[in-house]
C-alpha positions as CSV (number, residue, x, y, z in Angstrom):
1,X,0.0,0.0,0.0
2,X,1.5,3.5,-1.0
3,X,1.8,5.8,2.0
4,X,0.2,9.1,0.9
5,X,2.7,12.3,2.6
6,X,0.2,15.2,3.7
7,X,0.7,17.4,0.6
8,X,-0.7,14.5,-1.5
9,X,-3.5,13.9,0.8
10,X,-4.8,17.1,0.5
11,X,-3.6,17.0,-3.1
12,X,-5.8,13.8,-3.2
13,X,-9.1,15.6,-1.3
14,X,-9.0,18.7,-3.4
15,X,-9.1,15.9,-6.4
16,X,-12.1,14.8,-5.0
17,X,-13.6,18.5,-4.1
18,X,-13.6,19.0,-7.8
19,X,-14.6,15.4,-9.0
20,X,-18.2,16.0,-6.7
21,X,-18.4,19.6,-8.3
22,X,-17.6,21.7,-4.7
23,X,-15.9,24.7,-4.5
24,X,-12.2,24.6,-2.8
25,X,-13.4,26.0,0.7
26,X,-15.1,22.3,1.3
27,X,-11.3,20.8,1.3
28,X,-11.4,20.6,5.0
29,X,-14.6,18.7,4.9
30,X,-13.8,16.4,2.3
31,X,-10.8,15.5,3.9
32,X,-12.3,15.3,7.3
33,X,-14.4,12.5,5.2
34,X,-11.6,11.0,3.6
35,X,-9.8,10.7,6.8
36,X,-13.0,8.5,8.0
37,X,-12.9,6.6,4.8
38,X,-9.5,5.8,5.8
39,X,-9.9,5.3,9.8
40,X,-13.1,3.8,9.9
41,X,-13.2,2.2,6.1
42,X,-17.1,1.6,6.0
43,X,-17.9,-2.3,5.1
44,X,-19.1,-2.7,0.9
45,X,-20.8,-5.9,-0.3
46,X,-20.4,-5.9,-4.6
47,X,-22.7,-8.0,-6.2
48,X,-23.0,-9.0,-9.7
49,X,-25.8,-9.9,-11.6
50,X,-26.2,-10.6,-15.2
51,X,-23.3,-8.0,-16.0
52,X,-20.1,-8.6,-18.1
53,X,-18.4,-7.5,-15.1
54,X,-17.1,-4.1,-17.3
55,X,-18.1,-2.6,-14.2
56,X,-15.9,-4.3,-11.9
57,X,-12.8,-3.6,-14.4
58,X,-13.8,-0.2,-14.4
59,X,-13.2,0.4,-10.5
60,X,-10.0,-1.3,-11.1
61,X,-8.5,1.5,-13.8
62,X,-9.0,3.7,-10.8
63,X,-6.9,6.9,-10.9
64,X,-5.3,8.5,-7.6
65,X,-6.0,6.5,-5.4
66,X,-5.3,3.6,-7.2
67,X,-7.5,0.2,-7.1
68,X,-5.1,-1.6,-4.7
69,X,-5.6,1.6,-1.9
70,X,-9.0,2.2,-3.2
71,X,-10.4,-1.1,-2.2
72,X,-7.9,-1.5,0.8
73,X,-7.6,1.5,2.7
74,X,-10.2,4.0,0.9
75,X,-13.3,1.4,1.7
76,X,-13.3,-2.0,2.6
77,X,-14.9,-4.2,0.3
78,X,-15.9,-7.2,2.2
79,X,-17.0,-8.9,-0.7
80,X,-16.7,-9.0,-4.4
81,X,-18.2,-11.9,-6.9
82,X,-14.6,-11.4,-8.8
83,X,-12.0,-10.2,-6.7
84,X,-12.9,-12.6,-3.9
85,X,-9.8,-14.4,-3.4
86,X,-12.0,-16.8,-1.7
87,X,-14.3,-19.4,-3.4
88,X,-17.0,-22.2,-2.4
89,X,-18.3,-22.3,0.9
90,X,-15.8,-19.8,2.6
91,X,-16.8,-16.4,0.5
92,X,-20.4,-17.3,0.9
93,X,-19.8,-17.4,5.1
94,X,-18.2,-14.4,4.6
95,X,-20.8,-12.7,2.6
96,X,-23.5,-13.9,4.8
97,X,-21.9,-13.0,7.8
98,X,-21.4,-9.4,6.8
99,X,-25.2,-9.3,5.7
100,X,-26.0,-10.4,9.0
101,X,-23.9,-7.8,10.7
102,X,-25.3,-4.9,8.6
103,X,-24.2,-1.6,8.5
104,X,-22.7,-2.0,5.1
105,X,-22.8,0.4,1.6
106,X,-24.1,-2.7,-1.3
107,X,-23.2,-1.9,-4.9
108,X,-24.8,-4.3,-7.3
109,X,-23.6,-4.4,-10.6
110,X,-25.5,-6.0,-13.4
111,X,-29.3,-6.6,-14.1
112,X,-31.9,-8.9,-12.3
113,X,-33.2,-11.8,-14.1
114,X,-36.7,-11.9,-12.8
115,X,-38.4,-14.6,-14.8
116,X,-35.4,-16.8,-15.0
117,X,-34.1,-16.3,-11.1
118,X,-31.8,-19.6,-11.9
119,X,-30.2,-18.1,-14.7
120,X,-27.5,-16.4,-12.2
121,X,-26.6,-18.2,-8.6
122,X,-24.2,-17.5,-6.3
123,X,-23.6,-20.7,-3.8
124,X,-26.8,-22.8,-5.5
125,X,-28.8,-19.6,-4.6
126,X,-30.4,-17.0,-6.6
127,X,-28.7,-13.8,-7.0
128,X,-32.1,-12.1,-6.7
129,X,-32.4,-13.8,-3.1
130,X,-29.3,-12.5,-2.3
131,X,-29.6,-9.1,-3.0
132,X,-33.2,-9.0,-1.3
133,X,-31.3,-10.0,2.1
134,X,-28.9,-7.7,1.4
135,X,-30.2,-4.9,0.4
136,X,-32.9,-5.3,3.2
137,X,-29.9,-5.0,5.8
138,X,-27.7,-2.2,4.0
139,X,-27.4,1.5,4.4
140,X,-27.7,2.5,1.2
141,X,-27.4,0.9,-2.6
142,X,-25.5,2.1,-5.6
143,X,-26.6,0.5,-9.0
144,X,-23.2,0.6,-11.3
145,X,-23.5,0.6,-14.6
146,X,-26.4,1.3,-16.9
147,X,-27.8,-2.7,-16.5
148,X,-28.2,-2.5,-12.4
149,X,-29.7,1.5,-13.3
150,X,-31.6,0.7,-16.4
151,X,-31.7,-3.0,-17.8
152,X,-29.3,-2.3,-20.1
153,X,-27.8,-5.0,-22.5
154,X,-29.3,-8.0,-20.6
155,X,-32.9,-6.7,-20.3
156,X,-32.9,-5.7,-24.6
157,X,-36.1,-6.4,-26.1
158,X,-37.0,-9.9,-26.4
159,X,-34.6,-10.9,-23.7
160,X,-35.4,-14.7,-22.0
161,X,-34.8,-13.8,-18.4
162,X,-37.1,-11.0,-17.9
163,X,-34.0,-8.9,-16.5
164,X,-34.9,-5.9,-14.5
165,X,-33.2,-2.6,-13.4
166,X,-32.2,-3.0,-9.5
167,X,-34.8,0.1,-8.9
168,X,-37.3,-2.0,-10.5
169,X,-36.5,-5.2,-8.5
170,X,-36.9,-3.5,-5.5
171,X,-39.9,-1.8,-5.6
172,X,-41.3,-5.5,-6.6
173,X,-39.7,-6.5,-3.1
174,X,-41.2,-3.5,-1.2
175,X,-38.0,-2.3,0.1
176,X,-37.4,1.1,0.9
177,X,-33.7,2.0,0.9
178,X,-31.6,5.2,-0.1
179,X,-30.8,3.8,-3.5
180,X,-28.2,6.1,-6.3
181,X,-27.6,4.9,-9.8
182,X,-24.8,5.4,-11.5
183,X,-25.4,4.2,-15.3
184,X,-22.6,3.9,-18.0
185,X,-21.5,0.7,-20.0
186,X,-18.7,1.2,-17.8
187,X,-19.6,3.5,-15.0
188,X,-16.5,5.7,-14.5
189,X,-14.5,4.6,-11.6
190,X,-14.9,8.8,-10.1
191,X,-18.5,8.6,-10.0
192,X,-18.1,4.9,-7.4
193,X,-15.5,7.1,-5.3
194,X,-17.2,10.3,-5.5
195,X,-20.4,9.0,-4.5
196,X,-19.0,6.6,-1.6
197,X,-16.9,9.9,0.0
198,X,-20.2,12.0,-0.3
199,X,-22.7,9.4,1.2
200,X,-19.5,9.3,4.1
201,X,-19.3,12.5,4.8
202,X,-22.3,14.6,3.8
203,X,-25.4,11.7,3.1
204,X,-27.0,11.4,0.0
205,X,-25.6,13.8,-2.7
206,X,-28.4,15.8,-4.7
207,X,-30.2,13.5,-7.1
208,X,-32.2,14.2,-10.0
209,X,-35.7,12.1,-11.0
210,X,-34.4,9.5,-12.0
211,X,-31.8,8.5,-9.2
212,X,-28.8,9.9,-10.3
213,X,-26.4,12.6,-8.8
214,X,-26.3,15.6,-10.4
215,X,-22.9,15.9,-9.8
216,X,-22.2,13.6,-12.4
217,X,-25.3,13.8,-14.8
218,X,-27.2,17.2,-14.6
219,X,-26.4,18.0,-18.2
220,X,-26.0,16.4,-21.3
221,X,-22.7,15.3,-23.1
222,X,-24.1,17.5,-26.0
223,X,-23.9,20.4,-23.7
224,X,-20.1,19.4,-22.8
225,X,-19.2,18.6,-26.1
226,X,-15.4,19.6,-27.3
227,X,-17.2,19.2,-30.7
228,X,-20.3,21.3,-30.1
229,X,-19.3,24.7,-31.8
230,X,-19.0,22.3,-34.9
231,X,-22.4,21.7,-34.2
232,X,-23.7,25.3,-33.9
233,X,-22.1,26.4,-37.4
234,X,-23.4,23.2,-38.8
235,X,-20.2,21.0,-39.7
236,X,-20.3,17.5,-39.8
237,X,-18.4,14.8,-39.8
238,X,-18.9,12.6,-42.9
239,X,-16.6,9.7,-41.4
240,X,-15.1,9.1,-37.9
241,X,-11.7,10.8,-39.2
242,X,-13.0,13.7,-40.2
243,X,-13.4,16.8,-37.9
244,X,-16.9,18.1,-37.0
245,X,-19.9,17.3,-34.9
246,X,-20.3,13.7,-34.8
247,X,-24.3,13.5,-35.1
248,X,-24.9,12.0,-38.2
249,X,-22.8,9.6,-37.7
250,X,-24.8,8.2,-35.1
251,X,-24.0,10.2,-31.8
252,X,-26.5,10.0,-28.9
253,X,-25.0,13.2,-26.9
254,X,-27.9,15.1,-26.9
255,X,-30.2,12.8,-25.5
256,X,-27.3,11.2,-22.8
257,X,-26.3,13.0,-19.4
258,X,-22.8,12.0,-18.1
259,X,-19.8,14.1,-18.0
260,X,-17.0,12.0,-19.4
261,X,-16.0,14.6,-22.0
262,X,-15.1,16.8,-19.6
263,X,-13.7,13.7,-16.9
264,X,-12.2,11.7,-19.6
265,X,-11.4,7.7,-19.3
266,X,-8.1,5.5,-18.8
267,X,-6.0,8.1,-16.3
268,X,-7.6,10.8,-17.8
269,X,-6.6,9.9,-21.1
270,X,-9.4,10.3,-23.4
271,X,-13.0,9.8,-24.1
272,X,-15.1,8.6,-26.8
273,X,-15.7,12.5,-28.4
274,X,-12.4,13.6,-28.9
275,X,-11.0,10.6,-30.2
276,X,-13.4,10.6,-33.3
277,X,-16.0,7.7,-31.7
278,X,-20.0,9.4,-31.5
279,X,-21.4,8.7,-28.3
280,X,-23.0,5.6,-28.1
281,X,-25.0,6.3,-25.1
282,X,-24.2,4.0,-22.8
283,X,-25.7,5.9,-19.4
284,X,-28.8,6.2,-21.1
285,X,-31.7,4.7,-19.6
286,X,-32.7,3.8,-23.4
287,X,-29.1,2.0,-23.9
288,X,-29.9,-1.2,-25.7
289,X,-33.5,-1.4,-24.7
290,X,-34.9,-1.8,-27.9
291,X,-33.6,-4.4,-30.3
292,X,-33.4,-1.4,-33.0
293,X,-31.5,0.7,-30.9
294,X,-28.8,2.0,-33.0
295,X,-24.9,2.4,-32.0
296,X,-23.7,3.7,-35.1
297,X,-26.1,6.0,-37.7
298,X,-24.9,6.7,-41.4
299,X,-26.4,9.3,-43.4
300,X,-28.4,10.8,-40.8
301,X,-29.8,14.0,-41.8
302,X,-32.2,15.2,-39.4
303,X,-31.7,18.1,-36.8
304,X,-31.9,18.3,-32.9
């Protein structure tokens, strides 16, 4: 583990002041709940459901603090369906255990195949069982990805296993918990940090209708869009080399809120936009839902 000197703590908290959209005068306080993060690391249960586990790979490209402190010192994740280094009979004592202990954060990751519960177990048992329990028990839930916010990929149209968002599940369960979703085909490893240090420190961040924080997701990726002046004066892109708005080439901007054009992906590398790719719309709750739903549009001519 990497032993952070004081000038990259703060460093590190004024990271995160900026990440959750707060000016620099909360510094103190997000250290102050940074500090408990690290003293008191609260217990997290991950759960995956019918997911590719993108997710999961995600929160492991994390960026300052890296995954190794992240999921060591920053929380502690008392259970992950992948990382587990444990397997059989052991991980699910330890899972059950810490569901019977409670005061734990659960992030579930993934959809919930409600006709089909067999179609994903976990020890010979459902994985919608297990989240009931769990989620019955928690302090709060955080659906990562757009699949546990939306459906996504596994609840497309004509889908076998009648998958559900986890919203959806439980309000079918009648359970009432402080529930956030963070939607993206991956969800961006800032937005799991950001919202674990604010839920820490200051509760439930502001959320808008549909569940989300509006620190990530109050405007559009059209609205942020390095490309968007190409948009106003009306030139675009004819391929995915050329330089211009991206729109009729298929890009879902305008109808998606996130802010990776402005975050950017991979150590702050890049993001879809600016390296010539339209967005595809992956944190929209209309990702994949339809089995016309198009990733890529050629020759589109029509106006926003």
């Amino acid at each position: 583990m990497v032993n952070l000197s004081r000038r990259d703590f703060l460093s590190f908290c004024a990271k995160i002041t900026a990440l959750i959209g707060l000016e620099s005068t909360f510094v103190p306080q997000i250290a102050e709940g940074v500090s408990k993060l690290i003293n008191n690391a609260p217990p997290v249960i991950w759960l995956q459901g019918q997911s590719c586990s993108g997710c999961s790979v995600s929160l492991l490209n994390s960026y300052a603090p890296g995954p190794a402190e992240l999921i060591t010192r920053y929380i502690s994740l008392k259970f992950h369906s992948t990382l587990s280094t444990a397997t059989g009979d052991v991980a699910m004592d330890t899972l059950n255990q810490v569901i019977k202990d409670g005061g734990y954060f659960l992030v579930f990751e993934g959809s919930v195949p409600s006709k089909m519960p067999e179609a994903c177990l976990m020890g010979h048992v459902p994985v919608s069982e297990i989240l009931s329990d769990a989620a019955k028990n928690s302090e709060g839930i955080i659906a990562v990805g757009t699949c546990a916010s939306f459906g996504g990929i596994p609840a497309a149209e004509n889908n076998p296993t009648g998958a559900i968002s986890v919203p959806l599940f439980l309000k079918n369960e009648n359970i009432n918990k402080p529930t956030i979703l963070l939607p993206g085909c991956p969800a961006h490893p800032d937005w799991i940090v950001g919202t674990l240090v604010h839920m820490i420190k200051f509760g439930l961040p502001p959320l808008d209708a549909k569940g989300r924080p509006k620190m990530f997701f109050a405007k559009l990726i059209h609205e942020q869009c390095p490309r968007f002046s190409d948009y106003e004066r009306e030139k675009f892109a004819k391929t995915f080399t050329d330089k211009g708005c991206l729109f009729r080439l298929g890009c879902i901007g305008p109808n998606t809120y996130a802010d990776c054009t402005i975050r950017y992906w991979n150590s702050r590398i890049n993001s879809c936009i600016p390296s010539g790719a339209p967005c595809i719309g992956c944190a929209s709750e209309d990702f994949a839902i339809k089995a016309n739903f198009p990733f890529f549009r050629k020759g589109e001519e029509k106006k926003i």
